[in-house]
N, C-alpha and C positions, 0 to 999 in steps of 0.2 A: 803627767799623772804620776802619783803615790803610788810606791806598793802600796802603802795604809789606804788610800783611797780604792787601788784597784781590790781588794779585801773585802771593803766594804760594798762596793758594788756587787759585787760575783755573792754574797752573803745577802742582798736586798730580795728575791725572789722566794730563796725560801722562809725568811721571815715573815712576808707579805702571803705564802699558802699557810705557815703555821697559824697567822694572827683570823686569816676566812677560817680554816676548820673549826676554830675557837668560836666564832660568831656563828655559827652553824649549827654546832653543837649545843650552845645557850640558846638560840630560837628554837630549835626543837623541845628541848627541856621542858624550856618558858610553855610550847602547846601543849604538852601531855599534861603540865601542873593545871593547865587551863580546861584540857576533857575531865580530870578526875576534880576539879572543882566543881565545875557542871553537872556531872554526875551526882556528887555527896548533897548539892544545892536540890535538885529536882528537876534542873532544868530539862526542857525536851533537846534531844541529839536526831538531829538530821539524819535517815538511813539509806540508804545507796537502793536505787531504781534498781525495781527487779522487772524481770520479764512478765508480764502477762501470760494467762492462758491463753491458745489463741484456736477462734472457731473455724467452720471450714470457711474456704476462700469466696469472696464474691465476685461473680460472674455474670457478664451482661449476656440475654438472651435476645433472641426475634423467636416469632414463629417463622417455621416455611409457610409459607404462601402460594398459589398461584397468581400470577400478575404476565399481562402482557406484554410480550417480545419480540423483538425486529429478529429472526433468522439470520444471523452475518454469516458467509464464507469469503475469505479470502485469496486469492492469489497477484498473480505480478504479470502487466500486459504492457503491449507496446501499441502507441497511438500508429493507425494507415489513415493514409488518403486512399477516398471509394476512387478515384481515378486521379491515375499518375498517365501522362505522356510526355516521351522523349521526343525533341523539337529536333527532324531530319532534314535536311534538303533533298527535293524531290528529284531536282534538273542541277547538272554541274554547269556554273558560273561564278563567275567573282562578286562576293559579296561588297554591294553599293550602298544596303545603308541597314540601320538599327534601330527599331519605333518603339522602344520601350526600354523603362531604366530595369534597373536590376534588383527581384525583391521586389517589385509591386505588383499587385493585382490586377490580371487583365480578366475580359468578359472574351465570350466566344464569340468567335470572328473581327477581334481587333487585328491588326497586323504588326506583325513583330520583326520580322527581316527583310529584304526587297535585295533583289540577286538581280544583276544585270541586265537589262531588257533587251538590247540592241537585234544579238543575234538572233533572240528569238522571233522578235518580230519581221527578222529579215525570213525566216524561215515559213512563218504562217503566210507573208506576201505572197512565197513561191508557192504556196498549194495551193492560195489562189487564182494563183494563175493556173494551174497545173486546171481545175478544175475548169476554167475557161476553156483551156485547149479540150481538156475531154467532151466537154458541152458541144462543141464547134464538128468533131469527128462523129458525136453520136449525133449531129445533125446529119453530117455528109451520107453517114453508113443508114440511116431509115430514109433518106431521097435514092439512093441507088439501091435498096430494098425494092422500096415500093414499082421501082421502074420494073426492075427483074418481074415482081409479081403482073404488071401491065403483061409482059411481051411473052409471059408464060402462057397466060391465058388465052393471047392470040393466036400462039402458037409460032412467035417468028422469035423467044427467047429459049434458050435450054435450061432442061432442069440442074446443068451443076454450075450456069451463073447464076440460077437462085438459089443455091446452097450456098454461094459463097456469098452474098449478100446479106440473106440470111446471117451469117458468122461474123461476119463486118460489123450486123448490126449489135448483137450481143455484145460483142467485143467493146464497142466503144461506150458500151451502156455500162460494164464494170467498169471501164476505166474512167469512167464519171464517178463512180460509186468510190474509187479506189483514192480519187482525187480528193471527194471528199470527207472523205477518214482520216485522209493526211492534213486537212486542212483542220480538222477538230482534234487531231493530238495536238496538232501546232498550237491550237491556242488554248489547249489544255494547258501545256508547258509553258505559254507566257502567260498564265493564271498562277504556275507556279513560282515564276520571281518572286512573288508577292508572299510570304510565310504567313498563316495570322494562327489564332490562336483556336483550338479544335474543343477548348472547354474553357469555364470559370473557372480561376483558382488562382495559385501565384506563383510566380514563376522565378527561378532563381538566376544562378551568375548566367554570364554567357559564356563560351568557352572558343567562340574564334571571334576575330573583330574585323572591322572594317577592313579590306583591300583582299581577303583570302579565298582563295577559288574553294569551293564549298562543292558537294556533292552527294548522292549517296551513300557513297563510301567515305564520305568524312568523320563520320562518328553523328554523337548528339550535339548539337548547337547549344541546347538550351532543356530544362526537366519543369514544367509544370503540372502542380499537386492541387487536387481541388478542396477546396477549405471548411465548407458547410452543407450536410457536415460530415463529420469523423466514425472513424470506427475504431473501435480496441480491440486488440486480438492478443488472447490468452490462452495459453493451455495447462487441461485441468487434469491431473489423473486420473486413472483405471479406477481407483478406489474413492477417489470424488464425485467420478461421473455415474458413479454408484449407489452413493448415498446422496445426492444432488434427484437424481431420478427418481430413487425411492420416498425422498422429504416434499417433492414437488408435482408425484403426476396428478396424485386424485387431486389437486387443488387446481390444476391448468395446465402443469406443464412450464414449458416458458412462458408462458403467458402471467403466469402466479409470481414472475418474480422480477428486478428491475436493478440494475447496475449503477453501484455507484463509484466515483473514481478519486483519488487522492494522486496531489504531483508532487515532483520529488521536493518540494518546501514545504511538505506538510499541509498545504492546502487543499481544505474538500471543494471537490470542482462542483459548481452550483445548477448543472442540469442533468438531467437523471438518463441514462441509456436502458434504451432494451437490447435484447437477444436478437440476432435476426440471421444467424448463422449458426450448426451444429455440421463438426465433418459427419462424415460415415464414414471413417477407418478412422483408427488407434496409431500413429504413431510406432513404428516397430524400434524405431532406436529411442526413444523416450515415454512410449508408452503412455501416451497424454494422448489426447483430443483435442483440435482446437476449435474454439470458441469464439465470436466474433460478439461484438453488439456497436450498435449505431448509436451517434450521439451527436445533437447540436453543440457548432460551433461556431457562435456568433460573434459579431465583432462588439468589445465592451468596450465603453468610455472611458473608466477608468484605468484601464493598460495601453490605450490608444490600440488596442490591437486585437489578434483571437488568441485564446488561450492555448488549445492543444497545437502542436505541430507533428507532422509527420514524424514517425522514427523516435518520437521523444517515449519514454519508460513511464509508466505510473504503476499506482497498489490499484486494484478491480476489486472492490465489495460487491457478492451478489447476494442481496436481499430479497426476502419475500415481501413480495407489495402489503399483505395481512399479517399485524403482528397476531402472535401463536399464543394461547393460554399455557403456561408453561409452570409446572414448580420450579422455586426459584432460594437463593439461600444466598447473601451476602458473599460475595468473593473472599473477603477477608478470610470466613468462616473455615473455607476448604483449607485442606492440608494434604501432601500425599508422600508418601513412601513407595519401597517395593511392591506394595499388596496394591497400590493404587490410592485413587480419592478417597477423602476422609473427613469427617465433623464430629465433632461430643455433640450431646444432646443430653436435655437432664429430664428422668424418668420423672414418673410421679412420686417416687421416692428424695427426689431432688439426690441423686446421683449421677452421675457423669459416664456416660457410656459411649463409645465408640462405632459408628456406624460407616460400613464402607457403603461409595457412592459411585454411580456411574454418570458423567457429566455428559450433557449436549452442546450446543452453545451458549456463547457466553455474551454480555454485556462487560464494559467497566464498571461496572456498579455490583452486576446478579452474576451466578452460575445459577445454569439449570441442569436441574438432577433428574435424569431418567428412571432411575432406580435407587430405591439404598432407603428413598424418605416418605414421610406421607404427610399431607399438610396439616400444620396446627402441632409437628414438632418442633420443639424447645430446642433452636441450635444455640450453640454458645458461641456467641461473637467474640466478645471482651473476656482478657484475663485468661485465653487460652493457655497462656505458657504457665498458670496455675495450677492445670488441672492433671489428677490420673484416671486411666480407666477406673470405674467401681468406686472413686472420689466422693464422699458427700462434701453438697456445693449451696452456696446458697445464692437464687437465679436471680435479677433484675431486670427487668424488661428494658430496654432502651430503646429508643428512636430511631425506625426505618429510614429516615432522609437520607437521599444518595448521597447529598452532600455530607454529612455526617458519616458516612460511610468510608467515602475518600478522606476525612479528614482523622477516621482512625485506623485508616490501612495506613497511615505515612509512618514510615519504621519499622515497620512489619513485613516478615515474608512476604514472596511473590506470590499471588493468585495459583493454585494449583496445577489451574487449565493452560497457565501459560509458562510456567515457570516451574517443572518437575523437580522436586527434592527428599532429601530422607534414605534414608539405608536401614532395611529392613533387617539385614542378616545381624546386627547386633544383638534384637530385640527386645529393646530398652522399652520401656515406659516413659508418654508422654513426659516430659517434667521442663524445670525452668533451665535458662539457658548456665545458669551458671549457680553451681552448687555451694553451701552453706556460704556464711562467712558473714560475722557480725561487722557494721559500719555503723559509727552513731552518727546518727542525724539523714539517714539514709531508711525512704520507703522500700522497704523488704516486698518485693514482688512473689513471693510464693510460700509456702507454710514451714514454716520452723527457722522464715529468715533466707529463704532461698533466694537466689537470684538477684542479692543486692550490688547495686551499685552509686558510686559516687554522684552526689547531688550535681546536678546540670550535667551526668555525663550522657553521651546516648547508651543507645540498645546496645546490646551485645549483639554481634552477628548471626546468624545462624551456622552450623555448623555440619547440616546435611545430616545428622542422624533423624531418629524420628522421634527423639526426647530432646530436639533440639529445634526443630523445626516449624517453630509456632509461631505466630506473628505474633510483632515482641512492640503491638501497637501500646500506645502509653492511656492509661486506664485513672479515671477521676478519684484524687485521693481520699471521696469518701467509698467508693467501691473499695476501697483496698484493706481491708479488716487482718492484722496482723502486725500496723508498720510498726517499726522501732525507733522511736526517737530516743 
């Protein structure tokens, strides 16, 4: 390479920016000659999108209602067998055989073990005999009785060889008696080689095997649990077994109500349990109660088997058999803070007012409100993170379907009753989750452009104040009066 060459390279870049600013320059020109031609012609000129006015926000409402409810309380139980027995050996001998596998089902009075016979039988022989001999001497001792009484009478016997005749003859009458006690332990004890089984149920591992001298003091052989059916046993607190008492007596009692069970797969178990046990003392290191209820457990064709097992854990639903006429307000609807439960409702002024609420139970779908509502107020479901206290709003009714319901809680805050949020001590005012900020092309969620965000993006999260804590469910773009395109 040239110096002249290298010159002219190291010199080609800034030629190549001077020769664009120049084209640059004359396109611009070229459009300003081209607006103020337009202009002097008459032509119309394009004006730049202004903002609209914008009214108050729209808002989907329900009324409250009273509508029918299943009662749920919850806690956490664990499946019993109503009879559990540990499989002993009664008589010590060598175990000779095993009449059942391991893990099946036996009926009461099949036979499960068989323990050595020999000696036992050599033992019942000998009380047979034993009883022989005694029979043979209580013969001897009432013939030399009887005699004594003969020669008494005559007067050529004395009276203390009929005492002792007499006592001979007793004597050998227990030891008949004694003979045959022995002979029925004897074969009491070879009834027990034989093990069988003292209930229905199923019966697990074994834990000694063929050849091992077995006895009382061996421990358990074997644990069977009987199977149908089951009980759950749960304990409830001081302050459940409270409002449980208070919710169910004028109605029955335990009678008024009916258990239902969830296992740990999430599956609802498909036979319903009652109550059939209440302690009488409280727990002093946990301060619970426990509770029992009974429940069929059948064998289903579809698991080849039964469902519950001893020992196994489940969720316990205790429902009232009568659902309850109850005011009721969309889950979504509730919100709470420090002060507690909360919903807008729009006055007959179509304003937005704040109403605290006291909740009872709940469905997925309802809250019920104890206090706070009366039926045939205007809650605001939709578009809550629009709204402030004292807000004018403009209300639209929308469709109570639970499904509907569910499908505009998704993205939204948690349910109140289950999922406490909000910090009161700020003392903000409702608003949206995320304040001003223009985006074009972006439906503006709250008034003056609030709360925008990017197209397809989600929700913003909640952020636990109580101007933040709105369900941030996603609301039909003709409800939305405000957007900015």
């Amino acid at each position: 390479m040239t110096l002249a060459d290298h010159h002219v390279r190291s010199h080609m870049p800034i030629t190549m920016m001077r020769r664009t600013k120049s084209s640059l320059l004359r396109t611009s020109r070229s459009a300003a000659w081209a607006f103020l031609l337009a202009m002097a012609l008459g032509a119309p000129v394009p004006a730049l999108a202004q903002p609209g006015p914008q009214g108050p926000p729209t808002v989907g409402v329900q009324d409250a209602i009273r509508r029918p409810v299943t009662e749920s309380t919850e806690f956490v139980g664990r499946v019993e067998a109503i009879e559990r027995v540990e499989i002993i050996a009664r008589v010590t001998g060598f175990l000779q055989e095993r009449l059942f596998e391991e893990g099946q089902e036996v009926k009461k009075g099949d036979p499960l073990y068989r323990i050595e016979r020999s000696t036992f039988e050599a033992d019942l022989a000998r009380s047979q005999a034993q009883i022989a001999s005694a029979e043979a001497e209580l013969a001897n001792a009432r013939v030399t009785l009887s005699r004594a009484q003969e020669l008494s009478r005559t007067g050529a016997g004395t009276r203390a060889a009929l005492d002792n005749a007499t006592a001979q003859d007793r004597t050998a009458n227990a030891q008949l008696v004694a003979a045959r006690a022995a002979t029925r332990a004897a074969e009491i004890n070879l009834g027990y080689t034989e093990i069988t089984s003292p209930i229905d149920g199923k019966i697990g591992r074994t834990n000694l095997t063929i050849g091992n001298v077995v006895g009382p003091n061996t421990g358990t052989l074997a644990v069977i649990v009987s199977q149908d059916p089951m009980r759950v046993a749960f304990p409830v607190s001081e302050r459940q077994v409270l409002e449980l008492r208070t919710r169910y007596s004028s109605r029955g009692g335990v009678n008024a109500v009916q258990v239902r069970f969830r296992t740990a797969d999430g599956r609802t178990y498909p036979d319903i349990g009652r109550i059939d046990f209440v302690d009488n003392q409280i727990s002093r290191s946990t301060d619970t109660l426990l509770v029992r209820a009974r429940v069929a457990n059948p064998i289903r064709p579809e698991i080849g088997g039964r469902s519950l097992i001893d020992g196994q854990f489940v969720t316990v639903f205790v429902e009232g058999v009568e659902p309850v006429l109850a005011l009721t307000v969309p889950r979504t609807a509730v919100l709470q803070d420090q002060q507690g439960s909360y919903v807008f409702i729009v006055d007959a002024e179509s304003k937005a007012l704040r109403r605290n609420i006291r909740l009872g139970q709940s469905t997925p779908q309802f809250a019920m409100v104890e206090e706070g509502l009366t039926p045939g107020d205007k809650v605001i479901v939709e578009g809550i993170q629009r709204v402030r206290p004292g807000q004018e709003v403009k209300a639209v009714p929308i469709s109570p379907d639970p499904a509907t319901q569910a499908g505009h809680a998704q993205g939204g805050a948690a349910p109140a009753a289950t999922q406490p949020q909000g910090n009161a001590a700020t003392g903000n005012d409702p608003a949206s989750a995320a304040p001003g900020g223009s985006n074009p092309g972006t439906a503006q969620g709250g008034p003056n452009g609030a709360g925008g965000s990017p197209p397809g993006a989600p929700a913003a999260p909640s952020t636990g104040n109580p101007g933040t804590s709105q369900p941030t469910s996603s609301t039909p773009p003709a409800s939305q009066p405000g957007s900015g395109r």
